[in-house]
N, C-alpha and C positions, 0 to 999 in steps of 0.2 A: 564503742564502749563508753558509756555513761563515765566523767569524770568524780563523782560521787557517790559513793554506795547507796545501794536503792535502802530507804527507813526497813525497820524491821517490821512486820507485820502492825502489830501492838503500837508501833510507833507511826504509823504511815496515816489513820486517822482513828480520831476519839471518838469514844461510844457512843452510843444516842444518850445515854446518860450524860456525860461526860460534856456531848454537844449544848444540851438542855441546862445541864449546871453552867457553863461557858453564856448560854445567851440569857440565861435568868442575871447573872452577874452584870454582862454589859450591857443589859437594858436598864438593871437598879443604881450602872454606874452613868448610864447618860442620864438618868433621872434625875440622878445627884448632880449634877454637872448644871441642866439645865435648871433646880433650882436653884445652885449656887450661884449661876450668872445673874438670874431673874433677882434676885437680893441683892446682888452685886449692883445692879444696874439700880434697881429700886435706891438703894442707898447712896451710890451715885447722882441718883437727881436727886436727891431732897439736900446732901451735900453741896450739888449746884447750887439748887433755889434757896441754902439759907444761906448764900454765899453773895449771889446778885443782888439781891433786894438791897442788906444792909448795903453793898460798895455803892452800887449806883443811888440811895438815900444820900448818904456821905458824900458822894462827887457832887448831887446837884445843890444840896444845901452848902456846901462850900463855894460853887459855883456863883447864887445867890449873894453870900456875905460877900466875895471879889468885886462882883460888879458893884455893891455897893460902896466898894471902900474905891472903888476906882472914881464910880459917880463922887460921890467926896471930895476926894484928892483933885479932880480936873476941876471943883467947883472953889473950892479953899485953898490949892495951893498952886505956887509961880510955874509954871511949864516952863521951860526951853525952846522956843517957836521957832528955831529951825526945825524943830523935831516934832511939830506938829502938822497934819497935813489940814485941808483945808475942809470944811463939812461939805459933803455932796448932794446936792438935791434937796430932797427931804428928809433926809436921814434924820431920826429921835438924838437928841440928846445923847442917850444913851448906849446907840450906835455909835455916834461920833466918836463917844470917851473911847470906847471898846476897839476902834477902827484908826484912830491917828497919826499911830505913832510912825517914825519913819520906817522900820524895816516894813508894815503893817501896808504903808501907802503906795510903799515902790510895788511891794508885789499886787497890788490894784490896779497899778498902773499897765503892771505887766501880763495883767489878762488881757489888756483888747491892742498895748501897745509895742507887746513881746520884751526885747533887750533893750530899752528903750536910750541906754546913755552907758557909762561906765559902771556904775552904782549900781543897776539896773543885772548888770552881765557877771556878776560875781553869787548870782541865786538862779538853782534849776527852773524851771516853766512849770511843773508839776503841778504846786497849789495854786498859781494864777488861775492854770487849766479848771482846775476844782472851781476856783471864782466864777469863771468865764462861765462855769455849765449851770451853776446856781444863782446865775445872772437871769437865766429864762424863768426863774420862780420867784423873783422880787429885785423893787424898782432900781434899787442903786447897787453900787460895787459894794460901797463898805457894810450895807446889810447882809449882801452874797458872802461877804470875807468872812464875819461873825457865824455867820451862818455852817459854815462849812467851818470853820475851829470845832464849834459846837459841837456841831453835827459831831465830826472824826475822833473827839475826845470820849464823846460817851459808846460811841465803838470800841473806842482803844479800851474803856473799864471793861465791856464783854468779855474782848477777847483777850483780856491779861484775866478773867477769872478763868476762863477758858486754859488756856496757856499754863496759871498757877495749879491748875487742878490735876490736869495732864503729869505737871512736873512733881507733886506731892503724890502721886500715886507711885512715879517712879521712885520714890523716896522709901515707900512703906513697900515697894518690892523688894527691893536689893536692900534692904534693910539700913539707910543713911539717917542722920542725923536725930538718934532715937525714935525714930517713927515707926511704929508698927503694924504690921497687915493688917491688924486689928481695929487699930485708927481709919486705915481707908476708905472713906465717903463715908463716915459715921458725923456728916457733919451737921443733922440737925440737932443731935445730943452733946452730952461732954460738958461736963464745969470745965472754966477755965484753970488753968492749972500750970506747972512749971514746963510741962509740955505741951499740954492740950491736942484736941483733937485735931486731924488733918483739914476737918471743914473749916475747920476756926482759923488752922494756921493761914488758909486759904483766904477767907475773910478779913485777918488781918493785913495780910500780905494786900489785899484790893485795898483796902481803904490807905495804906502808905502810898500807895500807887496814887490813888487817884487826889492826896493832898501833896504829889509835889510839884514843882513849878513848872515843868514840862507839860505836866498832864492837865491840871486847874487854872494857872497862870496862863499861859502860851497856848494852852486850850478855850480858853475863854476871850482871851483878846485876840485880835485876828494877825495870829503868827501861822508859822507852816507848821509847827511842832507835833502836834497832837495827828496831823493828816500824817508824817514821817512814824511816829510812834505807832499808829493802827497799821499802817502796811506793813511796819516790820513785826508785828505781834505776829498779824494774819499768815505773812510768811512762815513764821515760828510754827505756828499753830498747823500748817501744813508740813511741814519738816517732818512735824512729830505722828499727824497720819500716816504721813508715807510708810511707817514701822507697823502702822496695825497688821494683824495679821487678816489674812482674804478673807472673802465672805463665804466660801467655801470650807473655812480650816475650820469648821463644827464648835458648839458649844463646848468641849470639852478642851480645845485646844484654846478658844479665848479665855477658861476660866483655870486653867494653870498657870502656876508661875513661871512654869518653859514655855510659854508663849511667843512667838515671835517678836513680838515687840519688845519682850525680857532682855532679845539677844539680840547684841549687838550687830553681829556679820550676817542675820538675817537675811533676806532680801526683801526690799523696801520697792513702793509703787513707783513707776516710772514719771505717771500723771500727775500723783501729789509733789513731785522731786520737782518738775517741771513745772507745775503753780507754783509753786516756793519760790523758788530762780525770778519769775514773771513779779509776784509779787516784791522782791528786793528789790527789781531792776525798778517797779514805781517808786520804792519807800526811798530809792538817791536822789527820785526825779521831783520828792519832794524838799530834801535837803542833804545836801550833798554828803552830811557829817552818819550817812545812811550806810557807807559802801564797807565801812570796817566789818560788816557785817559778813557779807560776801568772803571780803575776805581771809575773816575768821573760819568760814565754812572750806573755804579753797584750802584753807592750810590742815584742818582736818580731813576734806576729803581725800588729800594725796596722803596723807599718812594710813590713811584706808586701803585706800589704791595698794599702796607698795607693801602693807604686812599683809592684804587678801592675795592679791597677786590673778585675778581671774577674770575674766573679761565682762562679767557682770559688775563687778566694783566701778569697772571705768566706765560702763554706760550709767550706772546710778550718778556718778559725780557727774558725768558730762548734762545730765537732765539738772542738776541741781545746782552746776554752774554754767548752763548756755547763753545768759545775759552777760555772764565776766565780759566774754569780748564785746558786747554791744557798748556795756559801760566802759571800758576800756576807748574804744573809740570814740566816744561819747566827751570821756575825759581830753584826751588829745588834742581833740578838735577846737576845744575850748583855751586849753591851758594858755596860750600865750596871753591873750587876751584876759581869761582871769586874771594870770600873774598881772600882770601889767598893773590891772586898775585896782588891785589889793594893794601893790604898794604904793601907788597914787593916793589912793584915797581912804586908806586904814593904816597906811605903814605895815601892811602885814606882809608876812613869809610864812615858810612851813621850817620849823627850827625845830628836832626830838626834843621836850619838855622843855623848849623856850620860852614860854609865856609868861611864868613871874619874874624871867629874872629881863624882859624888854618893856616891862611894865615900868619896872624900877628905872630902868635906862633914859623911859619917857617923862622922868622926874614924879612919876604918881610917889606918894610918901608910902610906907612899909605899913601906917595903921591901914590903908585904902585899900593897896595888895591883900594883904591879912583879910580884910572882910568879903575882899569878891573871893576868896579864898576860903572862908571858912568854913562850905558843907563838905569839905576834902574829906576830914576824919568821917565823916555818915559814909562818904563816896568808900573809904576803905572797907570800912564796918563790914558795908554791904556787900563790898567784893570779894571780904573774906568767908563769908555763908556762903554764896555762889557755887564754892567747891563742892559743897556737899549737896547741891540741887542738880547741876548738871555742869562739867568740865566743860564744855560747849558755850556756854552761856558765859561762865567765866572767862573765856578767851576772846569774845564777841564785846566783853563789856570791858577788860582790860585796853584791845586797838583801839576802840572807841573812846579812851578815856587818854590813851597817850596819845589820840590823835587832837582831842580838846583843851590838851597842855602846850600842844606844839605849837599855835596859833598863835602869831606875837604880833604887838603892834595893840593899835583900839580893839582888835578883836579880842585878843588875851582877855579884855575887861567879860566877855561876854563868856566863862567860867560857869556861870550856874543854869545859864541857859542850854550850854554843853550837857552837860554833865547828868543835869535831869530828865535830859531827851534818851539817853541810854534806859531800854523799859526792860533789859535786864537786870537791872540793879535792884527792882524795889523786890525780886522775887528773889534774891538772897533773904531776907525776912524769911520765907516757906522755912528756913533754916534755924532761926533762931527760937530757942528752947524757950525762954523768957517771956510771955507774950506782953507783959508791963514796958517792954526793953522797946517793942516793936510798936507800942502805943506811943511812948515817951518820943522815938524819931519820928514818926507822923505829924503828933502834932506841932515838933518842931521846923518839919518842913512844910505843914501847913501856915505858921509864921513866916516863915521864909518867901513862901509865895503871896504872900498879901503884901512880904516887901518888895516883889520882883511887882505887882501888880501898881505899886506905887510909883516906881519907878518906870515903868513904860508910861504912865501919863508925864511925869518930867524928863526923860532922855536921861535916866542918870546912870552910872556904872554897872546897877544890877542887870539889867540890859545885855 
């Protein structure tokens, strides 16, 4: 016996009428559907391409005036010659300036000479390795070094538009920080306004990005910064694939706002989870101030884990954190020997929010502290719009920032270099209604990095 009564006649199938009105409907509703995507998408790229063009114009003509003010400064004013290394070969001039300074030289050193001493052993091998491979493409190290900032900075502008566009659409879905569906990828139009459009917010949001000193400074001279900033975007940028929905779930199901990707407890790709994880596990391997990352994600994923409760939860996190243990051991392996020669030869420790107050201890005077100090207020600014882009990002840019307070000793000095390598920060911006507000810190962190750029050719605090 059937546990369900069988339908009633009338109810068991619809007429050929009935049938006929039913498929005329769902034919005019994927019709709709497909061109809704097809606009969707159309609008989405030209939101792209008016988004790239300006950031990447912006990054390189900024990039231009740095080198020049560095050429400058190494030409007119006094250096510090323990902190200058030595020119190599035939390196230009302008290689040199861009290539000297000491964090710059050790890791030159450390592509063909690995940990080569104590100083040497307190920085991952990751950007050497980058050296070391861009060494077969031209003659010397310190061109390779330049080379590779370069190179990984104007990646890192991609994929933060990338990255920013992804996060602005989730904005104008769930309806956050007055942005409306309406705004999304409408970015080749739109006067600027007290809200403006989401391509703009995106466009602005790149061009802060690419004038602060992580991204222009430390990108253009030859630090790791800019190589640590692109693997962690790139990671990002995969996280957020892993949510698309399959390429099976039909146009109608990408062009709703129940889309998979809408929803949280979704199920996400194993493969994108698993790139993600790979790509973190390089962005440590280029500086170590990389892993907060991780373990931002570790602490969301168990909080996943334990309200899903299902065994898909725990394979998605186990894909998105299968490097933890690698880094983990990675870390261990190391540790005594970092400790050791950090407090040898930096006075450093790991102290929660130590760092201004061992600065002071080191007799530095309070106006000194105060200015390696001063982009704090932007660093807040920016982390309180965060909320409203993605709680993820918030929490990622928070570890990362209490971990670049913790640093004490000479590294405490090293504050804005911290601080601007966090490349969630400048996408709190996506957030801010004001788009004057968002030009106004730009171009003050664009000052900012012409004085970080100064100071890498003297060794001086900004550093």
């Amino acid at each position: 016996m059937s546990p369900h009564p069988a339908p009633a006649e009338d109810d068991a199938a619809p007429s050929a009428g009935s049938r006929g009105a039913g498929d005329a409907s769902s034919s005019a509703s994927s019709t709709a559907a497909t061109a809704a995507t097809g606009a969707d998408h159309s609008a989405s790229d030209a939101g792209l391409a008016s988004a790239v063009g300006p950031v990447l114009l912006v990054g390189l003509l900024a990039k231009l005036l740095l080198v020049g003010v560095v050429v400058f400064a190494a030409t007119t004013q006094p250096s510090d010659s323990p902190y200058v290394a030595p020119r190599e070969g035939d390196a230009n001039d302008v290689v040199w300036d861009l290539s000297r300074g000491w964090d710059a030289n050790s890791y030159q050193r450390m592509a063909f000479e690995g940990w080569y001493d104590g100083f040497a052993s307190v920085r991952p091998l990751g950007y050497p390795a980058l050296i070391r491979a861009a060494r077969l493409l031209v003659p010397e190290s310190q061109t390779a070094a330049v080379l590779v900032s370069n190179a990984m900075s104007v990646l890192a502008l991609l994929l933060f538009v990338l990255v920013a566009r992804r996060c602005a659409a989730g904005m104008a879905r769930d309806g956050r920080a007055s942005v409306s569906a309406a705004e999304a990828g409408d970015g080749a139009t739109g006067a600027p306004g007290a809200t403006g459009d989401v391509g703009a917010r995106v466009r602005d949001a790149g061009i802060l990005f690419a004038l602060t000193p992580g991204v222009l400074t430390f990108g253009t001279v030859a630090y790791s910064e800019s190589s640590q900033i692109a693997f962690g975007l790139a990671a990002w940028w995969c996280l957020l694939r892993a949510s698309d929905p399959p390429r099976g779930a039909g146009l109608a199901a990408v062009a709703s706002r129940d889309t998979p990707a809408a929803d949280p407890d979704a199920p996400r790709s194993y493969a994108w989870l698993a790139l993600a994880s790979l790509l973190i596990g390089v962005s440590v391997m280029m500086r170590h101030l990389g892993a907060p990352l991780l373990l931002a994600l570790g602490l969301v994923e168990l909080v996943r884990v334990v309200r899903r409760r299902t065994r898909r939860a725990l394979l998605e996190a186990t894909a998105l954190l299968w490097t933890g243990p690698l880094l983990v051991a990675y870390f261990v392996s190391i540790w005594d020997a970092v400790d050791t020669h950090q407090r040898e030869i930096f006075a450093m420790r790991f102290v929660p929010f130590g760092g201004p107050p061992s600065l002071l201890a080191l007799g530095i005077s309070v106006e000194s502290v105060l200015l390696i100090f001063m982009t704090l207020p932007l660093v807040v600014l920016l982390l309180a719009r965060l909320r409203a882009v993605d709680g993820r990002l918030l929490l990622v840019a928070l570890l990362t920032l209490v971990t670049a307070v913790s640093f004490t000793g000479i590294a405490a000095q090293s504050f804005t270099r911290y601080a601007w390598a966090i490349w969630a920060l400048p996408l709190g911006a996506l957030a801010i209604r004001d788009r004057a507000v968002t030009w106004t810190l730009a171009a003050f962190l664009g000052i900012v990095s012409l004085w970080c750029a100064v100071a890498h050719v003297q060794g001086s605090a900004a550093l």
